[in-house]
C-alpha positions in Angstrom: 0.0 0.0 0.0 2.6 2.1 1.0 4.1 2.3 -2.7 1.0 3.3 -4.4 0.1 5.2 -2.0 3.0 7.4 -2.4 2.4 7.5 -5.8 -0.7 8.4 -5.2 0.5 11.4 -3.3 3.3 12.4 -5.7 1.6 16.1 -6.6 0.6 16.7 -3.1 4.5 16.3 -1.9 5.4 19.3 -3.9 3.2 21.5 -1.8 3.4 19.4 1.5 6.6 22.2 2.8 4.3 25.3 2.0 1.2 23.8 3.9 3.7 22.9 7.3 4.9 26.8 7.3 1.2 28.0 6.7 0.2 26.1 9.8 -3.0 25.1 9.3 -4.4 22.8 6.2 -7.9 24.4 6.8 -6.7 27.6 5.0 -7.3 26.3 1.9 -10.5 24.9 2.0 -13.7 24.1 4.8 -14.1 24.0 8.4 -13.3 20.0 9.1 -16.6 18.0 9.1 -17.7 17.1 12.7 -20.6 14.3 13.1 -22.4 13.9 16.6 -21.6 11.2 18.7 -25.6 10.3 19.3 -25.0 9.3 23.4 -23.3 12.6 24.4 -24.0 15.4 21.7 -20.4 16.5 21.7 -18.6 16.1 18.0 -16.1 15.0 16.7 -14.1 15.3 13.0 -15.3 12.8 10.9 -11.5 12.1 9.9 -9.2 10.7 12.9 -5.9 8.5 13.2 -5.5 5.0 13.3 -2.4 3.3 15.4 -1.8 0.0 13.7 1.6 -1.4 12.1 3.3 2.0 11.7 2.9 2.2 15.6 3.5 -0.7 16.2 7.1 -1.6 16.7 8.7 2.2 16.6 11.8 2.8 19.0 14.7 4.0 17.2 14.9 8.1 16.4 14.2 7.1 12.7 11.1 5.5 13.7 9.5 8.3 16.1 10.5 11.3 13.6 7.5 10.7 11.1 5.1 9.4 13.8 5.8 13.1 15.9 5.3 15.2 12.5 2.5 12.9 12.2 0.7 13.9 15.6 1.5 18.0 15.3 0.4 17.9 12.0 -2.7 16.1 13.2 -3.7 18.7 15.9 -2.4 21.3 13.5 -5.6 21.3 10.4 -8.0 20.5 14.1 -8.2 16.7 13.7 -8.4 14.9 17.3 -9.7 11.4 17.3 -6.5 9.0 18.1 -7.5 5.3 18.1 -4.9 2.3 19.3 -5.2 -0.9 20.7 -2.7 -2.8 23.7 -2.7 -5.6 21.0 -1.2 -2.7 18.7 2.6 -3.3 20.0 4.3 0.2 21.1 1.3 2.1 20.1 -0.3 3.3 22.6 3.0 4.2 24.3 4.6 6.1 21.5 0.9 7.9 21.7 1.4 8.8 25.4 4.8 9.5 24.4 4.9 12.0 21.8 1.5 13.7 22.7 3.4 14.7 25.7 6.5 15.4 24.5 4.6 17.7 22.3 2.2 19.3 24.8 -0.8 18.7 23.0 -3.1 16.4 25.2 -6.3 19.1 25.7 -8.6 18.5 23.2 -7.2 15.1 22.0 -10.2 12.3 21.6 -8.2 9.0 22.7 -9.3 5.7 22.7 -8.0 2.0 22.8 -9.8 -1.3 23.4 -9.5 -4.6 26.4 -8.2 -7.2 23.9 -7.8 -10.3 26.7 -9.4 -12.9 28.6 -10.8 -12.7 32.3 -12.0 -9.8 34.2 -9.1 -8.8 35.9 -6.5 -9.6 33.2 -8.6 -7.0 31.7 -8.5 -4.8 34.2 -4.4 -4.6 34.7 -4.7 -4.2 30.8 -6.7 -1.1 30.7 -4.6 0.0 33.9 -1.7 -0.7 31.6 -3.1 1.7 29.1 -3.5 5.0 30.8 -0.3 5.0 32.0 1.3 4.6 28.4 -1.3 7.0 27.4 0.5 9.2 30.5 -3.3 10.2 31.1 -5.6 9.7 34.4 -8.8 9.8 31.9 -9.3 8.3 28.2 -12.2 9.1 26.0 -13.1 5.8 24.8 -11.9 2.3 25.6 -13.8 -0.8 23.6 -14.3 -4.7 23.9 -12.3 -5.6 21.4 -13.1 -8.4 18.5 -16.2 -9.3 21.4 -13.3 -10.8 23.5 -14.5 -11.6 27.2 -17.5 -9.2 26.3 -19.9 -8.9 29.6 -16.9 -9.0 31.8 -15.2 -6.3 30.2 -18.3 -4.3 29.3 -19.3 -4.5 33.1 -15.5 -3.1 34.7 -16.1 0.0 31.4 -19.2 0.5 32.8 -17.6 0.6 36.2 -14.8 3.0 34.7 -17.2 5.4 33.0 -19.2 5.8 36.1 -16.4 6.9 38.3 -15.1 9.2 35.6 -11.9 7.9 34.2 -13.6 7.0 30.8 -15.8 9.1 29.0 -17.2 6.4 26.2 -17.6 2.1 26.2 -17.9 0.5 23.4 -17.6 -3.0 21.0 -15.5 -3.8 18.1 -14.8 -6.4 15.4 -12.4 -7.2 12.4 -14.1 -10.4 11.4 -17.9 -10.7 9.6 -17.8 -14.1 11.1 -18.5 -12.0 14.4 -21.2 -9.8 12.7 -24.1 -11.8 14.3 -23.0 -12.3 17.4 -21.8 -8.4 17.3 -25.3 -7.4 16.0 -26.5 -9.1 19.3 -24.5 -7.3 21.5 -25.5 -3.8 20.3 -29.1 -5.2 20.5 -29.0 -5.7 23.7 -26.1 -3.3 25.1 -26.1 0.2 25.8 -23.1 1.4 23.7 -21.6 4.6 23.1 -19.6 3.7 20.0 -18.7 0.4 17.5 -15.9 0.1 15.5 -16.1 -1.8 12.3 -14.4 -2.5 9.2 -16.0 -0.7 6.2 -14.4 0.4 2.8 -15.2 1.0 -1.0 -14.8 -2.6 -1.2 -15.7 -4.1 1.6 -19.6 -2.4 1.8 -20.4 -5.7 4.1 -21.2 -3.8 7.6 -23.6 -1.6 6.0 -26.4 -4.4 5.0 -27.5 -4.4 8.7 -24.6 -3.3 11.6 -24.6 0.5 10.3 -28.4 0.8 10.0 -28.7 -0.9 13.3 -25.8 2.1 15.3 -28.0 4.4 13.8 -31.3 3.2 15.3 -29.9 2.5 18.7 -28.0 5.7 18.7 -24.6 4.5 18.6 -21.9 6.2 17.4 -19.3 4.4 14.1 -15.7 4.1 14.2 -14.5 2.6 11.0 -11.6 1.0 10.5 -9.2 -0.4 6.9 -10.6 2.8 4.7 -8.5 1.9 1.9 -9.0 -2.3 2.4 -6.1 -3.0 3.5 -4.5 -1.3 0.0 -6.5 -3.5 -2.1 -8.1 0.0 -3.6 -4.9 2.1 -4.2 -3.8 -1.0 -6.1 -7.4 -1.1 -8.2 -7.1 2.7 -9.1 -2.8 2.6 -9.6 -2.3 4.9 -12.7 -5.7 5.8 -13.2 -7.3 9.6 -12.8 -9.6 10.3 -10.9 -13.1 10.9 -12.4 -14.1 14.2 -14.0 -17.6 13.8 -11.3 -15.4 13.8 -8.2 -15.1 17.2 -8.3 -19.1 17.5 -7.8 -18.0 16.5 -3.9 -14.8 18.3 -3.4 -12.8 15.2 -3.9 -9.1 15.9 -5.3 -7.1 12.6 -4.5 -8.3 8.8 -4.1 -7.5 8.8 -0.5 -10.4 11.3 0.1 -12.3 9.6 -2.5 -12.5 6.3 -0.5 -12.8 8.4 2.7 -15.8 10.7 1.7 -17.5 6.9 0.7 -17.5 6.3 4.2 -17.9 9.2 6.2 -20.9 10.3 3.3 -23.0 7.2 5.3 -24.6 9.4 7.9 -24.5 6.6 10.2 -20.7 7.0 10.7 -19.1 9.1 12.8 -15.5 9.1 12.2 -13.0 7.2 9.7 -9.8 6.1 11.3 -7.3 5.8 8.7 -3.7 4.9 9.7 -1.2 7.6 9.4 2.8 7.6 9.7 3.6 10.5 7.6 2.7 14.3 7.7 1.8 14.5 3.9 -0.8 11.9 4.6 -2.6 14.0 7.2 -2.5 16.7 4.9 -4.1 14.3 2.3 -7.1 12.5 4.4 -8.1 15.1 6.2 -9.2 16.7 2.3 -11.8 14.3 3.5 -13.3 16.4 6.2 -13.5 19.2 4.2 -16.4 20.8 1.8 -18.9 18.3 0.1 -19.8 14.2 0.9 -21.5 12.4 -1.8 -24.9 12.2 -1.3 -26.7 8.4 -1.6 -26.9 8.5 -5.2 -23.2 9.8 -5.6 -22.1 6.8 -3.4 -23.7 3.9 -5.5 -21.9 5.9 -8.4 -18.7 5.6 -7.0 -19.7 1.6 -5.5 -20.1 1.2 -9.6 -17.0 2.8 -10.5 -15.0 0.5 -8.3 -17.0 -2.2 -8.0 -15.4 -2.8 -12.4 -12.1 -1.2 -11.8 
């Protein structure tokens, strides 16, 4: 992905320097796109940063360079939503790291999942993450991939009532999961899911999306760009003349206004290592989404690439 990806970015590069002296990527376009999380009211950007891979195994001065441009430029153009996982390696310390290091905690959205067995396993696990966050309160933490799910649920319920989390939530990677995950919403009180949801893989919106909306649960999705399988169906190609009817200027933001045009989705974690592609996704969160009829247009257009 990373390849055609970058060649995907190659015209943005050149103006990537002048964009990091003007200080903030909102200059040249829209306010960012905020959706409502349904529980609270508060909003949030529809565009936030996901922690996997990149994050995961970062140590060296080489590794942490890119990841810290990455963060300022993140709080820079106004995004805030920072998702990780403990199953994510370093992540969620380099987080915790490097938001301090920079100073730029307030206003931050951060979450991370319980990804083990037992009650208290799970508890010295989310222990474990606030202090690599180097925070005594995260925003959201999630059961993740429905592991251990009423134990976990019931010590986030426990959290969010004494005030150290704001939001609980569920999450999957699997569509094995799906109807045992559509259960668990049905009969849950959840703040958030997170899902996996792209161009190509449309799966989560037959009856999971739907259903967040109806029970008033805010969307995280995660794999935007299916794992790179859609840079790698659009390599070479231009982007259609009818993109520009939704502000749309570079595939990244055309596979990211797909999914944050559903208006059952809240926010669209893609993972991000470099500055440039900060400047690139969050295009996303800017000006027009495709309407309904726009989006089976574009399902179409990739659907035969």
């Amino acid at each position: 992905m990373q390849i055609t990806r970058r060649d995907a970015l190659v015209g943005l590069a050149r103006t990537t320097a002048a964009l990091l002296l003007a200080g903030d990527v909102r200059a040249q376009g829209a306010p960012l796109i905020r959706r409502t999380i349904p529980s609270s009211g508060e909003t949030m950007p529809v565009i936030g940063l996901g922690t996997a891979r990149r994050y995961e195994a970062a140590s060296t001065a080489a590794d942490l360079a890119p990841l810290r441009d990455t963060l300022r430029r993140l709080k820079q153009v106004g995004a805030t939503v920072i998702d990780s996982s403990p199953t994510y390696g370093t992540a969620e310390a380099v987080v915790g790291d490097l938001v301090d290091e920079l100073k730029i905690r307030d206003g931050l959205f951060l979450a991370t999942k319980v990804s083990i067995g037992g009650r208290e396993a799970g508890i010295q696990q989310i222990e474990q993450s606030f202090k690599k966050y180097k925070t005594p309160k995260l925003d959201l933490i999630a059961v993740h991939n429905l592991r251990d799910t009423d134990a976990h649920l019931k010590t986030l319920r426990d959290l969010k009532q004494a005030g150290r989390i704001r939001y609980i939530g569920i999450t999957s990677s699997f569509e094995n999961q799906y109807v045992d995950f559509e259960a668990v919403m049905k009969r849950e009180t959840l703040d958030f899911i997170q899902i996996d949801y792209a161009l190509d893989n449309r799966n989560a919106d037959e009856r999971l999306l739907p259903l967040a909306k109806d029970r008033g649960m805010g969307v995280m999705t995660n794999l935007p760009f299916g794992r790179g399988r859609l840079f790698n169906a659009v390599q070479g190609k231009p982007l259609p003349t009818w993109a520009a009817e939704f502000d749309c200027k570079t595939w990244a933001q055309f596979f990211l206004k797909y999914i944050v045009g559903h208006e059952a989705v809240t926010c669209a974690i893609p993972g991000m290592a470099k500055a440039e592609y900060v400047d690139d996704n969050i295009g996303a969160a800017q000006g027009r989404l495709p309407d309904a009829a726009m989006r089976k247009r574009m399902e179409a257009f990739i659907d035969a690439a």
